[in-house]
N, CA, C and O atoms as a Tripos MOL2 file, in Angstrom:
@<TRIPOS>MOLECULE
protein
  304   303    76     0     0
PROTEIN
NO_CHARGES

@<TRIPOS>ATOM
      1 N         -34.2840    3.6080   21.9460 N.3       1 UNK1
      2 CA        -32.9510    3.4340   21.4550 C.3       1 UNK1
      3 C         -32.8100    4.2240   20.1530 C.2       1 UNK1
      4 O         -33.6470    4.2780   19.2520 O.2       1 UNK1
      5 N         -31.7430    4.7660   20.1920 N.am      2 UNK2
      6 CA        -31.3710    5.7640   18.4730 C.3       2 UNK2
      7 C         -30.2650    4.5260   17.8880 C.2       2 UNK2
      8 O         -29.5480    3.8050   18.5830 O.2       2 UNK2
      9 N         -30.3820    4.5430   16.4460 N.am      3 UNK3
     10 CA        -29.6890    3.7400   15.7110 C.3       3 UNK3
     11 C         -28.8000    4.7600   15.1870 C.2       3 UNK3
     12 O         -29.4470    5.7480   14.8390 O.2       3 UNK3
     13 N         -27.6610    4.8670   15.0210 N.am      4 UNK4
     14 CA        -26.5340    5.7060   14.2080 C.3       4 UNK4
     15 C         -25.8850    4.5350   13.2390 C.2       4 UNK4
     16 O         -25.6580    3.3720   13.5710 O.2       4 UNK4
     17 N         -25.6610    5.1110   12.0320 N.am      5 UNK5
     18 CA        -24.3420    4.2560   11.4680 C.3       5 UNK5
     19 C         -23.2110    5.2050   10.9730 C.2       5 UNK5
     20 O         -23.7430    6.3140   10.9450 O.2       5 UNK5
     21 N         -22.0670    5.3120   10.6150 N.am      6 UNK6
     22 CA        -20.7370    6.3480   10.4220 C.3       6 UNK6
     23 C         -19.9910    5.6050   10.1360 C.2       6 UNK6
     24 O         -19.8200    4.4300   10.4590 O.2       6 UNK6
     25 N         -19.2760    6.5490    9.2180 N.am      7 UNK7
     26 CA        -17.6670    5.6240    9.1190 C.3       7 UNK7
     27 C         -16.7410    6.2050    9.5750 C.2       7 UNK7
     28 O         -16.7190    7.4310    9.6840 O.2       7 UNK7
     29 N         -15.7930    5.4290    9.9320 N.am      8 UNK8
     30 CA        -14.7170    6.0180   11.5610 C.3       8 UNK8
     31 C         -13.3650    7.1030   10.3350 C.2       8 UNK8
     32 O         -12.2540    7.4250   10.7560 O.2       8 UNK8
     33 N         -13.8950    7.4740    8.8180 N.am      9 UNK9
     34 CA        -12.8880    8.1590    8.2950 C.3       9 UNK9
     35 C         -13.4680    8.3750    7.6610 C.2       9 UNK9
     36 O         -14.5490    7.7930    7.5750 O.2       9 UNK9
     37 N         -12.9710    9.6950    6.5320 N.am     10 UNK10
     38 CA        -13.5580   10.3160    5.3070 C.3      10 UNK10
     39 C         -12.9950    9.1310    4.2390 C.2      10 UNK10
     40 O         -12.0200    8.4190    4.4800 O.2      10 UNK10
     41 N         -13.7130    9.0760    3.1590 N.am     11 UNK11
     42 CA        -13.8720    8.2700    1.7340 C.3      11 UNK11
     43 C         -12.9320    8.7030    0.6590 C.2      11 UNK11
     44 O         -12.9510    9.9320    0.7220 O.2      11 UNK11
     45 N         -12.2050    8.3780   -0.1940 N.am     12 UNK12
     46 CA        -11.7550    9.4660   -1.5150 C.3      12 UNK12
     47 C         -12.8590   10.3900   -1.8810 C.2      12 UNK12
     48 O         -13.7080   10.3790   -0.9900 O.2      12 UNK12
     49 N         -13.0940   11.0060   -2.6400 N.am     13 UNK13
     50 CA        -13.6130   11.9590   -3.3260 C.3      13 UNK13
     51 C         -14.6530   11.0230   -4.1170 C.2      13 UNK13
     52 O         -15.7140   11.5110   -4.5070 O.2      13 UNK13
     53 N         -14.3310    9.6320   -4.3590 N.am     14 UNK14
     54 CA        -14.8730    9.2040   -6.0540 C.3      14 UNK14
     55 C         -15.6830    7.9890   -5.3000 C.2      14 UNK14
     56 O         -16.4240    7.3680   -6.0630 O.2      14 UNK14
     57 N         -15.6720    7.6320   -4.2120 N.am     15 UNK15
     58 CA        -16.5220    7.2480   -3.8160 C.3      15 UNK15
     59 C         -17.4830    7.4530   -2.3170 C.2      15 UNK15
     60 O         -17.0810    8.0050   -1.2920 O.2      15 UNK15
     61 N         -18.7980    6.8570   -2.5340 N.am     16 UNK16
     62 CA        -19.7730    7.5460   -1.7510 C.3      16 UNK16
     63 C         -20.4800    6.2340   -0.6420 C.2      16 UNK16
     64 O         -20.5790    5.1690   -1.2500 O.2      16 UNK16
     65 N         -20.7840    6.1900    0.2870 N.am     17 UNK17
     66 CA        -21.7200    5.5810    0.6290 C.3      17 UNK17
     67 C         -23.3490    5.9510    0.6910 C.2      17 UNK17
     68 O         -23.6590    6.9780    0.0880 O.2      17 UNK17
     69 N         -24.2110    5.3590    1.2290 N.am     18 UNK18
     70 CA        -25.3090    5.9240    1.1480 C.3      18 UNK18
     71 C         -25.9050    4.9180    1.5720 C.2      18 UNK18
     72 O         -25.5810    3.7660    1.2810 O.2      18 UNK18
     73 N         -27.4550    5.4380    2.7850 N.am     19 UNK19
     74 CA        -28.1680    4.6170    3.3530 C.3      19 UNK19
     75 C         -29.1040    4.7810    3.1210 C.2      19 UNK19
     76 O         -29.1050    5.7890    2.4140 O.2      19 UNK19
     77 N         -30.6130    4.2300    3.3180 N.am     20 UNK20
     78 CA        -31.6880    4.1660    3.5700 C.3      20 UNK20
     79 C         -32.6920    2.8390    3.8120 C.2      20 UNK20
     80 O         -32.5560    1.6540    3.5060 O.2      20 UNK20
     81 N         -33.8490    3.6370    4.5570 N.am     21 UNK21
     82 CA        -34.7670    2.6990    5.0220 C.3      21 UNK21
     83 C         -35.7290    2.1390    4.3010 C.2      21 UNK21
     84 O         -36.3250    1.1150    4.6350 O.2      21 UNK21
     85 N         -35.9500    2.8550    3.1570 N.am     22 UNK22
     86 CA        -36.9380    2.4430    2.1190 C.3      22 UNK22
     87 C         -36.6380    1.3500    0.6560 C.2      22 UNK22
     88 O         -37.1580    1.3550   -0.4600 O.2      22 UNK22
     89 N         -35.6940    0.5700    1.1970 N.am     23 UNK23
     90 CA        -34.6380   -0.3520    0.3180 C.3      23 UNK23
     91 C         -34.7520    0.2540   -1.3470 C.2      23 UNK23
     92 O         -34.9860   -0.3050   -2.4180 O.2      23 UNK23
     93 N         -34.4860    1.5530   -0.9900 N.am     24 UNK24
     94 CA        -34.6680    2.5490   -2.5280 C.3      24 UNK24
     95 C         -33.3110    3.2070   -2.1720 C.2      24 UNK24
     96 O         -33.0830    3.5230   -1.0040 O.2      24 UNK24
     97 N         -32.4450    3.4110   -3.1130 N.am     25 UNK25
     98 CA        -31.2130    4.4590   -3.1910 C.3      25 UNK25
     99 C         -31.7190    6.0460   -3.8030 C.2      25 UNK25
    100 O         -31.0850    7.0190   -3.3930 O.2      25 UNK25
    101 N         -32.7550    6.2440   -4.6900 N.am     26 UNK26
    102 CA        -33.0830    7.1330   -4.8490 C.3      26 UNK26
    103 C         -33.1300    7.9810   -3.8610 C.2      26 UNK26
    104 O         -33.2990    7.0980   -3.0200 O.2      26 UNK26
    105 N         -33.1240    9.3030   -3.0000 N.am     27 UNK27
    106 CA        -33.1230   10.0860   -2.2190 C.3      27 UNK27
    107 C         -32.3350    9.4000   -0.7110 C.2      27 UNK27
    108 O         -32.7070    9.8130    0.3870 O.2      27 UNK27
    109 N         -31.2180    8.3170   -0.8290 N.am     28 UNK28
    110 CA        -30.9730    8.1680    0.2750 C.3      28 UNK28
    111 C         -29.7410    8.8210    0.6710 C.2      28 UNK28
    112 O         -28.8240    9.1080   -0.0990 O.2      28 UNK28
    113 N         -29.7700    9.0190    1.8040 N.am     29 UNK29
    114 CA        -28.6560    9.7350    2.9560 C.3      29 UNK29
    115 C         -27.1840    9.2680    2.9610 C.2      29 UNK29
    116 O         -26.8550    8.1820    3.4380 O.2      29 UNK29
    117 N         -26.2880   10.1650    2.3900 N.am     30 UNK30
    118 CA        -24.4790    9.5260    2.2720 C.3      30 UNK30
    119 C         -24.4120   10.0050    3.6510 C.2      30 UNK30
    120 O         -24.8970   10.8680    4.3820 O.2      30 UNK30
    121 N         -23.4060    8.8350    3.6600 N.am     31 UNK31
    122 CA        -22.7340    8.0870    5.5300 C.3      31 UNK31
    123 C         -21.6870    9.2120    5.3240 C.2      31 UNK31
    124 O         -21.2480    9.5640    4.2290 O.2      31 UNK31
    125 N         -21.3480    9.7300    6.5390 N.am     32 UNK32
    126 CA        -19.9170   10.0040    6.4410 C.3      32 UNK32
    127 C         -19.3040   10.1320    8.1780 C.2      32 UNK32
    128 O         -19.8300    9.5030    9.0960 O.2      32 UNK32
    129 N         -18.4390   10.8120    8.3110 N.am     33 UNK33
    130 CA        -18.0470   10.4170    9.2940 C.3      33 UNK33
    131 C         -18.7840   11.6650   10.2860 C.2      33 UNK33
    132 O         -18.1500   11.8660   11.3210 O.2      33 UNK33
    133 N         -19.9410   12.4610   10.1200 N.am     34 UNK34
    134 CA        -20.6280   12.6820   11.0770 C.3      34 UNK34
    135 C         -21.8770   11.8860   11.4250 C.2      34 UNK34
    136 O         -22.4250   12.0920   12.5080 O.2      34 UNK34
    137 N         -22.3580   10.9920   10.5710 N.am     35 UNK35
    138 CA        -23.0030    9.5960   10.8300 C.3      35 UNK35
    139 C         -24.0880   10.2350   10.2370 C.2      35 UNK35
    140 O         -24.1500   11.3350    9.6880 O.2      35 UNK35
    141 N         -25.2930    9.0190   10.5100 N.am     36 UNK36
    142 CA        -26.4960    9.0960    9.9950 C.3      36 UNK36
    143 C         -27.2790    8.0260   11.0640 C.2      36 UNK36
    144 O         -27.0650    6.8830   11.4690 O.2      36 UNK36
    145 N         -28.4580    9.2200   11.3090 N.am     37 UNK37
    146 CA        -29.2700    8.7650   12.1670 C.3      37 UNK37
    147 C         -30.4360    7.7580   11.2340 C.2      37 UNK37
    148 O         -31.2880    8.1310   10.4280 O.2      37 UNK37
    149 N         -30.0670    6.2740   11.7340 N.am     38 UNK38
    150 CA        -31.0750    5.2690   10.7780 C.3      38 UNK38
    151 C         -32.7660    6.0380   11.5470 C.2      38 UNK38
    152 O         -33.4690    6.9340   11.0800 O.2      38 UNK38
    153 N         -32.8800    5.5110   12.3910 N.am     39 UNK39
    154 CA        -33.9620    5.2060   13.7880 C.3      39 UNK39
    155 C         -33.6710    6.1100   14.8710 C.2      39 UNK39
    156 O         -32.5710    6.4460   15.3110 O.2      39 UNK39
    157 N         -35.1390    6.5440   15.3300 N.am     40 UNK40
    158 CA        -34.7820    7.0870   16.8130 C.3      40 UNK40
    159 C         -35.8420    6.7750   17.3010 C.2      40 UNK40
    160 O         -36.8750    6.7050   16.6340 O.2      40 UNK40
    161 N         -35.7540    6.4630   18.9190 N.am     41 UNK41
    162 CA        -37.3630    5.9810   19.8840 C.3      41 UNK41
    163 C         -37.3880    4.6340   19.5130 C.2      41 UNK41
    164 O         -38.4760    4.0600   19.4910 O.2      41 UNK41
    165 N         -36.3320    4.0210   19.2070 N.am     42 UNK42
    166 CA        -36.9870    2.6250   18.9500 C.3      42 UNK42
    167 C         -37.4610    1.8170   20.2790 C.2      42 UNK42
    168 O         -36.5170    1.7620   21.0680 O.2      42 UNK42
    169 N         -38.4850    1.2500   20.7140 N.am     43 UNK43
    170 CA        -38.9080    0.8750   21.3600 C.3      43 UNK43
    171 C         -38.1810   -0.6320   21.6340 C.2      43 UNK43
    172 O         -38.1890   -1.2640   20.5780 O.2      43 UNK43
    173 N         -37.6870   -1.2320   22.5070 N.am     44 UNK44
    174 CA        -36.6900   -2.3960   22.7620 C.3      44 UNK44
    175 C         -37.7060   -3.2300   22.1240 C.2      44 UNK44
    176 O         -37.1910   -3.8970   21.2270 O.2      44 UNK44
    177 N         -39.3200   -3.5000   22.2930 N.am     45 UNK45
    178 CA        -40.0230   -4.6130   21.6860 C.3      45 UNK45
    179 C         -39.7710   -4.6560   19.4070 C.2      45 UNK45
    180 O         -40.3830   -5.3980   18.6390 O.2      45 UNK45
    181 N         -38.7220   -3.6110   19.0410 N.am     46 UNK46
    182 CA        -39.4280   -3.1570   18.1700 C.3      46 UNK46
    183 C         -38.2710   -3.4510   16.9360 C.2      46 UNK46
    184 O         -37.3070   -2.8400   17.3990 O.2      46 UNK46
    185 N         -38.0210   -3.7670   16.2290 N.am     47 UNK47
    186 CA        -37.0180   -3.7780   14.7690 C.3      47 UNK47
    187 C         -36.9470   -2.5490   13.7390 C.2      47 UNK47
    188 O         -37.9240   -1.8610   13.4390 O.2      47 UNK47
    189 N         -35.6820   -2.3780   13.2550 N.am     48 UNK48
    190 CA        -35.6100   -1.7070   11.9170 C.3      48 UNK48
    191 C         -34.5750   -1.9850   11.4200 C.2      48 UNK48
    192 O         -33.5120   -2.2850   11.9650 O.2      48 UNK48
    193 N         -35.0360   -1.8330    9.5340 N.am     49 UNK49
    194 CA        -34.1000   -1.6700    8.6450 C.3      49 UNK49
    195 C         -33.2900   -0.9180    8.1050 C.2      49 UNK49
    196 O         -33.6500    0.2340    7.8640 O.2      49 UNK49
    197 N         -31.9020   -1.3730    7.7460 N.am     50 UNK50
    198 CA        -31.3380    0.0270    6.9700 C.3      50 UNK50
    199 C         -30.8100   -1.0220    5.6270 C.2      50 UNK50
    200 O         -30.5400   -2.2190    5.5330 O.2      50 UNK50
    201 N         -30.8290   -0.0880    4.8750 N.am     51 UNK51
    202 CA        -30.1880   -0.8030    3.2760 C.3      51 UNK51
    203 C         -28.9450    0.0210    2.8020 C.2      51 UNK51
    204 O         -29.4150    1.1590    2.7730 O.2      51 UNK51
    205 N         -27.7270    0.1150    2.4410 N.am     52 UNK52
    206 CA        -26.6720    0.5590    2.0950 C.3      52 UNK52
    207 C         -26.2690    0.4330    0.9030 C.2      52 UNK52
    208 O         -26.3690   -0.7140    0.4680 O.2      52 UNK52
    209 N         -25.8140    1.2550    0.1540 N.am     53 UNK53
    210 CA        -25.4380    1.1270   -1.5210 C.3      53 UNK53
    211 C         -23.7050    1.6860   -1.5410 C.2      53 UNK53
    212 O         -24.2130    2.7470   -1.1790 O.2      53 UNK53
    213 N         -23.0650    1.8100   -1.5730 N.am     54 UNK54
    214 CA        -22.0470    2.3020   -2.3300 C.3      54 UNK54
    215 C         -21.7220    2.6510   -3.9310 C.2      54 UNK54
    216 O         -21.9280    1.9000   -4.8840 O.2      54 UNK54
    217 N         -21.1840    3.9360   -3.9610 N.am     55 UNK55
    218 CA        -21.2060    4.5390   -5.5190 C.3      55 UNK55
    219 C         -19.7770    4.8890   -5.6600 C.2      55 UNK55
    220 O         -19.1770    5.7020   -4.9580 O.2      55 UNK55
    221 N         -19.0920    3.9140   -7.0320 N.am     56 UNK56
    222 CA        -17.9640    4.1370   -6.7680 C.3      56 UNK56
    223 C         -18.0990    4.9270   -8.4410 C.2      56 UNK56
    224 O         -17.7620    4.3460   -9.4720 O.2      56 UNK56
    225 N         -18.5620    6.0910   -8.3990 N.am     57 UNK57
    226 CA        -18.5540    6.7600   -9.8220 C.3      57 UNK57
    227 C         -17.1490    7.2980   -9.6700 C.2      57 UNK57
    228 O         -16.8590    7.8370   -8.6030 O.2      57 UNK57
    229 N         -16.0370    7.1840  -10.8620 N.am     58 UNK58
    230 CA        -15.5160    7.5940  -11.2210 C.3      58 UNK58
    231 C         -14.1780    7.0790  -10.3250 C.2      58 UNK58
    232 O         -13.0600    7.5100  -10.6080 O.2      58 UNK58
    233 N         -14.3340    6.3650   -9.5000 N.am     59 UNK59
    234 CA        -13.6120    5.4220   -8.6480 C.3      59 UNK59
    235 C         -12.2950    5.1280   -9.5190 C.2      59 UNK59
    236 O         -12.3130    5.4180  -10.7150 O.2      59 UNK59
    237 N         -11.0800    4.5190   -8.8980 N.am     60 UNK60
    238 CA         -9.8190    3.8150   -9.4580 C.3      60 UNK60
    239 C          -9.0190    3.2750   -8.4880 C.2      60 UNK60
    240 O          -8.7780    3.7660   -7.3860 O.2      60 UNK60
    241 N          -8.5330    2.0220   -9.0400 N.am     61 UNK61
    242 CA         -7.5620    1.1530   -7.9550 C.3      61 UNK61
    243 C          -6.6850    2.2450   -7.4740 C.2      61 UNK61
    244 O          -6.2200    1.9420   -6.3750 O.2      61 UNK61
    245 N          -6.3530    3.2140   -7.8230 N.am     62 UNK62
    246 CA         -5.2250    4.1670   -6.7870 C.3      62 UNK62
    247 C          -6.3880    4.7100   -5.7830 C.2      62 UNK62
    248 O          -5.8080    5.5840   -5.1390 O.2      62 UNK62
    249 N          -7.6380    4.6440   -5.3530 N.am     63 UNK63
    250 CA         -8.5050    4.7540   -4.3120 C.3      63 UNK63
    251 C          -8.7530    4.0570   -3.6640 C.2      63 UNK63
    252 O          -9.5180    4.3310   -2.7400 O.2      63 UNK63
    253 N          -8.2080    2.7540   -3.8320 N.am     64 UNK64
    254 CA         -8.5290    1.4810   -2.7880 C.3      64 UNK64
    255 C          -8.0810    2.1300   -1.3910 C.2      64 UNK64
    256 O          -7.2120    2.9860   -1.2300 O.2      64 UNK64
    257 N          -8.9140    1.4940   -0.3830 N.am     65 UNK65
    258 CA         -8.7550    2.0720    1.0250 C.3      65 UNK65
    259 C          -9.6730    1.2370    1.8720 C.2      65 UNK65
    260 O         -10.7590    0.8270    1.4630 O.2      65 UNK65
    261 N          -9.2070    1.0120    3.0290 N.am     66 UNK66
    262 CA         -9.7910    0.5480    4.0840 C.3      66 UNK66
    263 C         -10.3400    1.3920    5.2600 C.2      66 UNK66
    264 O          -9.5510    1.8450    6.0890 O.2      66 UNK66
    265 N         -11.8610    1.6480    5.3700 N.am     67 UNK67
    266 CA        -12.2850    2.3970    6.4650 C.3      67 UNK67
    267 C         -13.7050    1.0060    7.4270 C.2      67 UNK67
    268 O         -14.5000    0.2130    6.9240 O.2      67 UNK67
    269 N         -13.4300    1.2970    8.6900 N.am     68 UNK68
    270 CA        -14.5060    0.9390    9.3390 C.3      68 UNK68
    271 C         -16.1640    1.0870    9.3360 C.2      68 UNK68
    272 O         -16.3920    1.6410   10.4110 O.2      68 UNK68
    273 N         -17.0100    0.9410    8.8870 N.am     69 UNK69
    274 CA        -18.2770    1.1970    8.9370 C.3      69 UNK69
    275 C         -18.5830    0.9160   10.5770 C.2      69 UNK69
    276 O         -18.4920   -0.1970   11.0940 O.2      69 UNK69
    277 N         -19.0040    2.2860   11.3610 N.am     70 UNK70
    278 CA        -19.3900    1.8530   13.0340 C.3      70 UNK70
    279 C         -21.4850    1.4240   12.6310 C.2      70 UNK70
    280 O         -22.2490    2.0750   11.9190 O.2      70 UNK70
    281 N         -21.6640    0.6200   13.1340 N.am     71 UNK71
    282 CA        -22.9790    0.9030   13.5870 C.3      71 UNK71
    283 C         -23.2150    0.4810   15.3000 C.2      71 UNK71
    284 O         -23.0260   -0.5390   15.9620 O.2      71 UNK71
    285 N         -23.8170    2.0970   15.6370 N.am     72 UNK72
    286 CA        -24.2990    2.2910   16.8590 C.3      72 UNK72
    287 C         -25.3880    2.6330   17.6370 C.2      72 UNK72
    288 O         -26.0940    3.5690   17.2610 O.2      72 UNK72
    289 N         -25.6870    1.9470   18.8140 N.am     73 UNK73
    290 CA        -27.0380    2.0290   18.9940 C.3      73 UNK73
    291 C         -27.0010    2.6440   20.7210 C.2      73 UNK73
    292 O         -26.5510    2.1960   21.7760 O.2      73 UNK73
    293 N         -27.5690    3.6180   20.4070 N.am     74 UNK74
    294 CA        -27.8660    4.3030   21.9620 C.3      74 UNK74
    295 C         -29.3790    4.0900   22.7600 C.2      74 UNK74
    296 O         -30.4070    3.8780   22.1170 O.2      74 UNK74
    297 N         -29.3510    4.1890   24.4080 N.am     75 UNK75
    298 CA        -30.4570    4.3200   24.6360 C.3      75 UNK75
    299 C         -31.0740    5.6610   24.5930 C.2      75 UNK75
    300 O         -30.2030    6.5290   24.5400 O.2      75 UNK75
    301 N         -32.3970    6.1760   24.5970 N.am     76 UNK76
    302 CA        -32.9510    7.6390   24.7830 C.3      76 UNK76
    303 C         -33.7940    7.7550   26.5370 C.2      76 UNK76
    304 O         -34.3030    8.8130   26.9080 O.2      76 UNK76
@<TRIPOS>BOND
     1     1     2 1
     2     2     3 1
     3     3     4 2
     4     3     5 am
     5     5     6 1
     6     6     7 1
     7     7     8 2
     8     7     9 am
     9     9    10 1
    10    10    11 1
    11    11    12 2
    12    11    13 am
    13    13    14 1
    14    14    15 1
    15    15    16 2
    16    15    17 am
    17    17    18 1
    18    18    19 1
    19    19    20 2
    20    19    21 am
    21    21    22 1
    22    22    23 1
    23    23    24 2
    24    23    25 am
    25    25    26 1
    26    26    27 1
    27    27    28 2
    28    27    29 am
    29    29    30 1
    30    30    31 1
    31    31    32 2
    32    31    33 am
    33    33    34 1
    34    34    35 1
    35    35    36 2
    36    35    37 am
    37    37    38 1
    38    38    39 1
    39    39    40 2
    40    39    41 am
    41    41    42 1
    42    42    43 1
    43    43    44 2
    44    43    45 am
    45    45    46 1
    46    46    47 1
    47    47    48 2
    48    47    49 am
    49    49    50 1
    50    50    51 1
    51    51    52 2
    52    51    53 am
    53    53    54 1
    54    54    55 1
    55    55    56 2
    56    55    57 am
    57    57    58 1
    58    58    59 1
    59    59    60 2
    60    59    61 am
    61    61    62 1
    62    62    63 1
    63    63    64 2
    64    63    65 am
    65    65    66 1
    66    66    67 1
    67    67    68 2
    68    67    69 am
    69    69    70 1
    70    70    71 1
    71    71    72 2
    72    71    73 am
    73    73    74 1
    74    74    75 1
    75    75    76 2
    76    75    77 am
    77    77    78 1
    78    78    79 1
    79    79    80 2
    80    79    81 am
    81    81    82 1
    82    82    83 1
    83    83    84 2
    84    83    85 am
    85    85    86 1
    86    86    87 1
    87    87    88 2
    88    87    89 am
    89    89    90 1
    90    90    91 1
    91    91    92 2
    92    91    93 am
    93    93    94 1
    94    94    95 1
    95    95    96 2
    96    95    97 am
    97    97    98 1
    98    98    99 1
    99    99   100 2
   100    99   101 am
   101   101   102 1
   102   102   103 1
   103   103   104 2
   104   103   105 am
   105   105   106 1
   106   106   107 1
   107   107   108 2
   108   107   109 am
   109   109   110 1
   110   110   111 1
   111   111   112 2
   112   111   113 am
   113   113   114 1
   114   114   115 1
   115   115   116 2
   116   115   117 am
   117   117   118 1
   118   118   119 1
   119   119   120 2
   120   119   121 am
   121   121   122 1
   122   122   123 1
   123   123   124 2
   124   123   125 am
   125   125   126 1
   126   126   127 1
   127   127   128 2
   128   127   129 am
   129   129   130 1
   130   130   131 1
   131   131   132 2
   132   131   133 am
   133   133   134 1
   134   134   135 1
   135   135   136 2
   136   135   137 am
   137   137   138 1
   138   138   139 1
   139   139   140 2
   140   139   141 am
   141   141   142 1
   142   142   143 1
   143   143   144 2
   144   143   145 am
   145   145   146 1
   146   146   147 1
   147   147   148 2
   148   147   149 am
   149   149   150 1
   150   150   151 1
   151   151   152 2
   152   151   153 am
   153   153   154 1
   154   154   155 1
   155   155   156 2
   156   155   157 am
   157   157   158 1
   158   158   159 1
   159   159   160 2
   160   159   161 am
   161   161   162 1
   162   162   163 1
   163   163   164 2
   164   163   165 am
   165   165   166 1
   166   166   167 1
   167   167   168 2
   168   167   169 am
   169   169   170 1
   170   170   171 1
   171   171   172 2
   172   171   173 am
   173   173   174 1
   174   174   175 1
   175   175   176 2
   176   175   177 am
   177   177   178 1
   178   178   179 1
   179   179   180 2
   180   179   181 am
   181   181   182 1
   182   182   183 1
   183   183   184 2
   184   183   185 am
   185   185   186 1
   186   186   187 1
   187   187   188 2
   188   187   189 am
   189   189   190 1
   190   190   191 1
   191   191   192 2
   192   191   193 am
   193   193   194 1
   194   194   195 1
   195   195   196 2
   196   195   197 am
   197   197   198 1
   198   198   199 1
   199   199   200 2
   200   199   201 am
   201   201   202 1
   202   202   203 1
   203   203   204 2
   204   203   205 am
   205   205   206 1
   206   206   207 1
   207   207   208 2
   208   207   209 am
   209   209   210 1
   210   210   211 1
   211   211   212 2
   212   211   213 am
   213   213   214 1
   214   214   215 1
   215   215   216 2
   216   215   217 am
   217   217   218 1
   218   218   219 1
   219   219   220 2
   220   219   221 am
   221   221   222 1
   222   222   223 1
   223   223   224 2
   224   223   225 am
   225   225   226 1
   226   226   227 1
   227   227   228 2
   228   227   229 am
   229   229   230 1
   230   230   231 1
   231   231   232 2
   232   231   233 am
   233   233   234 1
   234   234   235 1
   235   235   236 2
   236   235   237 am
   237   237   238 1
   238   238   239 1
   239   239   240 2
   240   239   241 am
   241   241   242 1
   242   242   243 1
   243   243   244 2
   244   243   245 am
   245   245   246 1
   246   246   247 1
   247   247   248 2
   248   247   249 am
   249   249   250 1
   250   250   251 1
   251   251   252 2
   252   251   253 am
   253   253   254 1
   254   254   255 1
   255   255   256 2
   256   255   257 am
   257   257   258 1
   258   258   259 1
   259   259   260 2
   260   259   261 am
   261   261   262 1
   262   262   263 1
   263   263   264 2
   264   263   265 am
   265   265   266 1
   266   266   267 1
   267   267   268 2
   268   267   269 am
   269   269   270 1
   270   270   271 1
   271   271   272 2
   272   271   273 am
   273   273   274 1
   274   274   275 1
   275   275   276 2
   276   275   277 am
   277   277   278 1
   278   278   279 1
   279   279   280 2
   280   279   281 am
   281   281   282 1
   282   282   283 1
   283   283   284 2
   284   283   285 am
   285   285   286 1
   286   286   287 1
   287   287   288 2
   288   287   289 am
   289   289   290 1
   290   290   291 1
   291   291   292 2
   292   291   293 am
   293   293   294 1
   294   294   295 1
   295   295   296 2
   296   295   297 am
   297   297   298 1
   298   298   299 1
   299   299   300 2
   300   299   301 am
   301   301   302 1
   302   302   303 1
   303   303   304 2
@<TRIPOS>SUBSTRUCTURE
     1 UNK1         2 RESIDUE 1 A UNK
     2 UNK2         6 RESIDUE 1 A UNK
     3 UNK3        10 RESIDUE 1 A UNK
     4 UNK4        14 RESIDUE 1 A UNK
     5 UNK5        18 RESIDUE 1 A UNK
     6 UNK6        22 RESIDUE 1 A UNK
     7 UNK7        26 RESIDUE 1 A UNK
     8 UNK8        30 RESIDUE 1 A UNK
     9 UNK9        34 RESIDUE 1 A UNK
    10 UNK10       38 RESIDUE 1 A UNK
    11 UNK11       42 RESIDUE 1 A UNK
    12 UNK12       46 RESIDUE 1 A UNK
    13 UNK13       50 RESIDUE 1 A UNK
    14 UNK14       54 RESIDUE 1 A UNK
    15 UNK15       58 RESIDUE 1 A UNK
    16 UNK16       62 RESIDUE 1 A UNK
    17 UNK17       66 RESIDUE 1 A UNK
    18 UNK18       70 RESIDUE 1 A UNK
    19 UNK19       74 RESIDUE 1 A UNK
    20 UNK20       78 RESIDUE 1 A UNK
    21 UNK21       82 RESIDUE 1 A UNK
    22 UNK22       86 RESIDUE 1 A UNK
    23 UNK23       90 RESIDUE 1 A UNK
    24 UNK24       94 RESIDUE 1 A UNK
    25 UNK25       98 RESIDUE 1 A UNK
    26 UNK26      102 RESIDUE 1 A UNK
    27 UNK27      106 RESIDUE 1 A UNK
    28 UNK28      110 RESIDUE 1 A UNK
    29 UNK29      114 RESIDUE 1 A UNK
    30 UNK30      118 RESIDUE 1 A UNK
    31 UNK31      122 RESIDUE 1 A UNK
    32 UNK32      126 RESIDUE 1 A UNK
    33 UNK33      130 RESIDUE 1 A UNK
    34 UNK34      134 RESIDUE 1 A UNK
    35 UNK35      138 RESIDUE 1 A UNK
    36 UNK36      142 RESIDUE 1 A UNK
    37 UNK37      146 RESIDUE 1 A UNK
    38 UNK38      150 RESIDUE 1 A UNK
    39 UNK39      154 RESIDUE 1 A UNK
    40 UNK40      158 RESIDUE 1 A UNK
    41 UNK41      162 RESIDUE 1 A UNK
    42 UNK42      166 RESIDUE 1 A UNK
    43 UNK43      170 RESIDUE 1 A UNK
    44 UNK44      174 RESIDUE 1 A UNK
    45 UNK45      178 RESIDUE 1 A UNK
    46 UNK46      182 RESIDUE 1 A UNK
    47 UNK47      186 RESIDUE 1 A UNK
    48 UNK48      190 RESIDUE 1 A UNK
    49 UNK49      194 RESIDUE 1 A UNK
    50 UNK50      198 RESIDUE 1 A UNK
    51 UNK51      202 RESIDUE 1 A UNK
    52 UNK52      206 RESIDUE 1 A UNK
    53 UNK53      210 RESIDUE 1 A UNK
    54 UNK54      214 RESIDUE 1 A UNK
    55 UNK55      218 RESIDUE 1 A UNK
    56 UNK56      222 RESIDUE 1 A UNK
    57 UNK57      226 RESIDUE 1 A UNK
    58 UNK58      230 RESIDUE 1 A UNK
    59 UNK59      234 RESIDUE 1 A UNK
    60 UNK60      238 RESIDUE 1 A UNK
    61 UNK61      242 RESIDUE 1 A UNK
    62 UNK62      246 RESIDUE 1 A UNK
    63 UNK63      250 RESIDUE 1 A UNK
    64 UNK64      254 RESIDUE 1 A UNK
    65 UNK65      258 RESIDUE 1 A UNK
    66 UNK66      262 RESIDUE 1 A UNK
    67 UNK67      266 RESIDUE 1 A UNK
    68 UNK68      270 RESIDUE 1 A UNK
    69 UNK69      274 RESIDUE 1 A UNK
    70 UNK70      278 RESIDUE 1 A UNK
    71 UNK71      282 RESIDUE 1 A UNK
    72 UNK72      286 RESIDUE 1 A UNK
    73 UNK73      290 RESIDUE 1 A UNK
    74 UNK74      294 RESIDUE 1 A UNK
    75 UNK75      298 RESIDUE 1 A UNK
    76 UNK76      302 RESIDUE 1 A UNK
């Protein structure tokens, strides 16, 4: 099974998402709407983690917005 997560729209400018598996934000992967592959080959007996941060640097209430976070899981 491949794990994907995406968001079903682009973000403002001022803020970011960002994932990773190593519950560290340092070097982790921004989501966007071509996704991000968490996992791949996961074996059905088998688990994984993802950890998510959001960075709202430089952010402002005229950026408030509502987008979907998809998480999706395929077989291989």
């Amino acid at each position: 099974m491949n794990w994907y997560i995406y968001l079903d729209s682009s973000l403002p400018a001022s803020i970011t998402l960002k994932g990773d598996t190593d519950s560290n934000p340092a070097g982790a992967t921004v989501i966007t709407t071509s996704g991000w592959l968490v996992a791949s080959s996961i074996p059905a007996s088998e688990s994984r983690s993802a950890w998510l941060w959001a960075d709202f640097n430089g952010a402002s209430v005229s950026d408030a917005t509502t987008r979907s976070l998809i998480n999706n899981a395929t077989s291989t």
